[in-house]
C-alpha positions in Angstrom: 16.0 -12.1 22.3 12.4 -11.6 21.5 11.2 -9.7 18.0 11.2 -6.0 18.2 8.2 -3.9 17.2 9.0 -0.5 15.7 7.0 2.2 14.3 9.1 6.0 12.9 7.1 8.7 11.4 10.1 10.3 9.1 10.1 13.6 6.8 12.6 13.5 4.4 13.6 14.6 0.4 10.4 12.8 -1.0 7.5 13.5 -3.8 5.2 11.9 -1.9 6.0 13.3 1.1 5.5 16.8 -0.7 2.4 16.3 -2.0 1.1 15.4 1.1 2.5 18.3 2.9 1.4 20.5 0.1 -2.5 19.6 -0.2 -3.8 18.5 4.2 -6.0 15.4 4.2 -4.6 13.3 1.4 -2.9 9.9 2.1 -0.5 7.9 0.0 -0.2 4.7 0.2 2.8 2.9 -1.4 3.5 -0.7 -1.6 7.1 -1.8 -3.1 8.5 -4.5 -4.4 12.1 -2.5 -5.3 11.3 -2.7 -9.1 7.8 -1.2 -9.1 5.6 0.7 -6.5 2.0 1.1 -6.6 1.0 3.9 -5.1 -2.9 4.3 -3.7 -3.7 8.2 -3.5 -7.0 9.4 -1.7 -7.7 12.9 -2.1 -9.9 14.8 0.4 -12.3 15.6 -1.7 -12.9 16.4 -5.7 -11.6 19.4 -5.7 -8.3 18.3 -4.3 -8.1 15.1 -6.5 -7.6 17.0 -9.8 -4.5 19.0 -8.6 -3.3 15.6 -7.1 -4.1 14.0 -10.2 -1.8 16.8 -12.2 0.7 16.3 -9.3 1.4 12.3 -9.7 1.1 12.7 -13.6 4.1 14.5 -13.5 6.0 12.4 -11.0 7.5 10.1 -13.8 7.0 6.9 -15.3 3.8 5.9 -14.9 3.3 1.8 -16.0 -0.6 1.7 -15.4 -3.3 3.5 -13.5 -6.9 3.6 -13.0 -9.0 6.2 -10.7 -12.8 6.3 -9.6 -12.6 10.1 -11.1 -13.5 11.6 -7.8 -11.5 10.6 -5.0 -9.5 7.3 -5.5 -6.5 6.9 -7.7 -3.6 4.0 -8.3 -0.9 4.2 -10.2 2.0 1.9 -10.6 5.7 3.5 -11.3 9.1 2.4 -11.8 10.9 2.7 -8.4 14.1 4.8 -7.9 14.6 4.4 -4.9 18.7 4.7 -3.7 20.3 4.7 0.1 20.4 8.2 -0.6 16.7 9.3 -1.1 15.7 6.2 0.5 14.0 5.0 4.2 13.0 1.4 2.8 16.6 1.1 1.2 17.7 1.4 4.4 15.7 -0.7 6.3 16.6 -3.1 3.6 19.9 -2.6 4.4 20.0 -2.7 8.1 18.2 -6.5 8.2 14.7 -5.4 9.1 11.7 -7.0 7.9 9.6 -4.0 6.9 5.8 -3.8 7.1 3.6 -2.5 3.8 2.3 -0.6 2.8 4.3 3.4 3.6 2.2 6.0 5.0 2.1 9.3 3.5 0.0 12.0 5.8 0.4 15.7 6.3 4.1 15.7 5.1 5.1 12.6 7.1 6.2 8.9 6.1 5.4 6.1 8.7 7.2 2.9 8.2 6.5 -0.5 10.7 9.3 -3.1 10.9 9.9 -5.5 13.0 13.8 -6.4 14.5 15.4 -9.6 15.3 17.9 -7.7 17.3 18.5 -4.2 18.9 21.8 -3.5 16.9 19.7 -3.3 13.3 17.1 -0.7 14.9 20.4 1.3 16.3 21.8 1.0 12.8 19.1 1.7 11.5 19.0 4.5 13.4 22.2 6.2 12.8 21.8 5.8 8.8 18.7 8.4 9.2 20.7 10.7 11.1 23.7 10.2 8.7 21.3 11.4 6.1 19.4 14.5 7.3 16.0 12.4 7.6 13.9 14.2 10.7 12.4 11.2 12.1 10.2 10.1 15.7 10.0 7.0 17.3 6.7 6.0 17.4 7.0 2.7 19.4 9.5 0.3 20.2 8.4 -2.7 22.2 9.0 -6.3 22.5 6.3 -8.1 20.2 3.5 -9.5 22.0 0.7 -11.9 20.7 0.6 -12.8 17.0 2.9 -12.1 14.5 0.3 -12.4 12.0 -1.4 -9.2 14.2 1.8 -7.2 12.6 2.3 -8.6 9.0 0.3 -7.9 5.9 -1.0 -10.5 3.4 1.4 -11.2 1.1 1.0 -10.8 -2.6 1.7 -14.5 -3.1 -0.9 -15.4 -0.9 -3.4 -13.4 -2.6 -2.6 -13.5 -6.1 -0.6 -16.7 -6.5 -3.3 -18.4 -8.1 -5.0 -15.6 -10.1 -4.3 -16.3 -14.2 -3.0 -12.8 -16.0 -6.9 -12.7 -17.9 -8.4 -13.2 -14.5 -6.1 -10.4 -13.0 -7.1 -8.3 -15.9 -10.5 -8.6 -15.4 -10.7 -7.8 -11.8 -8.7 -4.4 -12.7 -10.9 -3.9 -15.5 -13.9 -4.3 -13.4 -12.5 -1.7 -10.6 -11.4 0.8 -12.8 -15.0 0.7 -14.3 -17.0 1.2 -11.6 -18.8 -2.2 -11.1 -17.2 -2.7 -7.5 -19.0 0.9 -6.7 -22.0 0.9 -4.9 -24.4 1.9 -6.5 -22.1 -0.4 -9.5 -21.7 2.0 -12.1 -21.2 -0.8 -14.9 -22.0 -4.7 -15.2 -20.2 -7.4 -17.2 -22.3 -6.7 -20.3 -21.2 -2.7 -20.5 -17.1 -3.8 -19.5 -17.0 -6.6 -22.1 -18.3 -4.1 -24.4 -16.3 -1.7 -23.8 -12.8 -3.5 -24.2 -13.8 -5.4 -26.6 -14.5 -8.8 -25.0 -17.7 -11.1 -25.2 -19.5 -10.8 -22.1 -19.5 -15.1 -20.9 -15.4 -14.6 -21.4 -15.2 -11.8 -19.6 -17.8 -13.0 -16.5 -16.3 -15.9 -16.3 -12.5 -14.6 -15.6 -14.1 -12.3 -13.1 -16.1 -14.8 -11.4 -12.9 -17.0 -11.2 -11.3 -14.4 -9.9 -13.5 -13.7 -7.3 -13.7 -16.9 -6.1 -10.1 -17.4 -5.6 -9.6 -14.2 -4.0 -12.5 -14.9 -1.3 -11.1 -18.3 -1.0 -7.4 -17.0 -0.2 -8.8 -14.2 2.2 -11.3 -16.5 4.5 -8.8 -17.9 6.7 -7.1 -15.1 7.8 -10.7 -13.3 8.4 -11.2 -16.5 10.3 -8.3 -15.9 12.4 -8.6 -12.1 12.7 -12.0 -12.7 13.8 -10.6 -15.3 16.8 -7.6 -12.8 17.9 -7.5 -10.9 21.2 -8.3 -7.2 19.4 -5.6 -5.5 22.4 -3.0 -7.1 21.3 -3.5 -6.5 17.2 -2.1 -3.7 15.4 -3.5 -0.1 15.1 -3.8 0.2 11.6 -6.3 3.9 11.8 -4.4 7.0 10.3 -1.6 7.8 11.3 -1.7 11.1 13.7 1.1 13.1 14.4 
């Protein structure tokens, strides 16, 4: 039987979904690992990012974040998630090999998976409707062309490679502004600022550029080679 290609847009008992449903235009993006989740938030505009900001301050334990102080904010939390409160639980739980990162948009989740056979999706299914989730069926079709069209980089392909100090530094760059353009900071101004000499710190960074570039080229090779019809439509979710 061929793999199955599902998209749901599902509203349940949720923070995230809240927020989103409370302040039109943000988006949540959460990637899990079922420890931690690191959550991307994109506010509409300035205005809206400081009540968002208040908002995920309070939604627990918070392990790190950074923020460009306008629009952009990441945080990573402690995830307690349960079968209960849960939609990836359950698509753990049900056999299906889900698709990161969850969507959070205008009060909805939307969650990709793909099935290796009808009877998960069906369980799947009848665990949302077991638990009061409202949830649409976005698509469900056999999947056609490349798999890699459907599945994300995995963090092991990325970051595999990366040291902790060269990790450090790329976050430490980001969350200081030398990725902006115009960059708000350079090497010097970082190193400075956490307390680092400046040939340490631009040497972890350049390391860590490298090996991220080197890690990323040949899947932009193959994206570039791909029929484009037959590759996922990653653009916002609309409902």
């Amino acid at each position: 039987m061929p793999l199955t290609e599902a998209r749901f847009k599902i509203r349940h008992d949720c923070p995230f979904v809240e927020i989103t449903n409370r302040y039109p235009g943000t988006k949540m993006f959460v990637w899990c690992n079922r420890d931690k989740e690191v959550v991307e938030v994109i506010a509409k505009d300035s205005e809206a990012f400081k009540k968002l900001l208040n908002e995920c301050l309070r939604l627990g334990d918070i392990v790190e974040s950074f923020s460009d102080n306008n629009k952009l904010y990441v945080f990573t939390t402690t995830c307690d998630c349960t079968l209960e409160n849960s939609v990836t639980k359950n698509i753990d739980a049900c056999d299906l090999l889900h698709l990161s990162p969850v969507i959070h948009v205008e009060g909805w989740e939307y969650h990709s998976v793909i099935s290796f056979n009808h009877d998960n999706l069906e369980r799947f299914m009848k665990y949302l409707d077991r638990r009061g989730f409202e949830y649409d069926i976005l698509k469900m079709m056999p999947l056609k062309g490349h798999l890699a069209g459907s599945l994300s980089l995995t963090a092991e392909v990325l970051f595999s490679t990366l040291t902790d100090k060269q990790m450090d530094a790329i976050l430490k760059a980001y969350s200081f502004g030398y990725f902006n353009t115009p960059r708000i900071s350079d090497a010097k101004s970082i190193a400075r600022k956490i307390d680092t000499p400046r040939t340490t710190f631009q040497e972890h960074l350049n390391k860590a550029e490298n090996k991220l570039i080197s890690s990323l080229v040949p899947y932009i090779q193959a994206y570039r080679y791909m029929n484009k019809e037959q590759l996922w439509d990653m653009e916002t979710p609309k409902n």
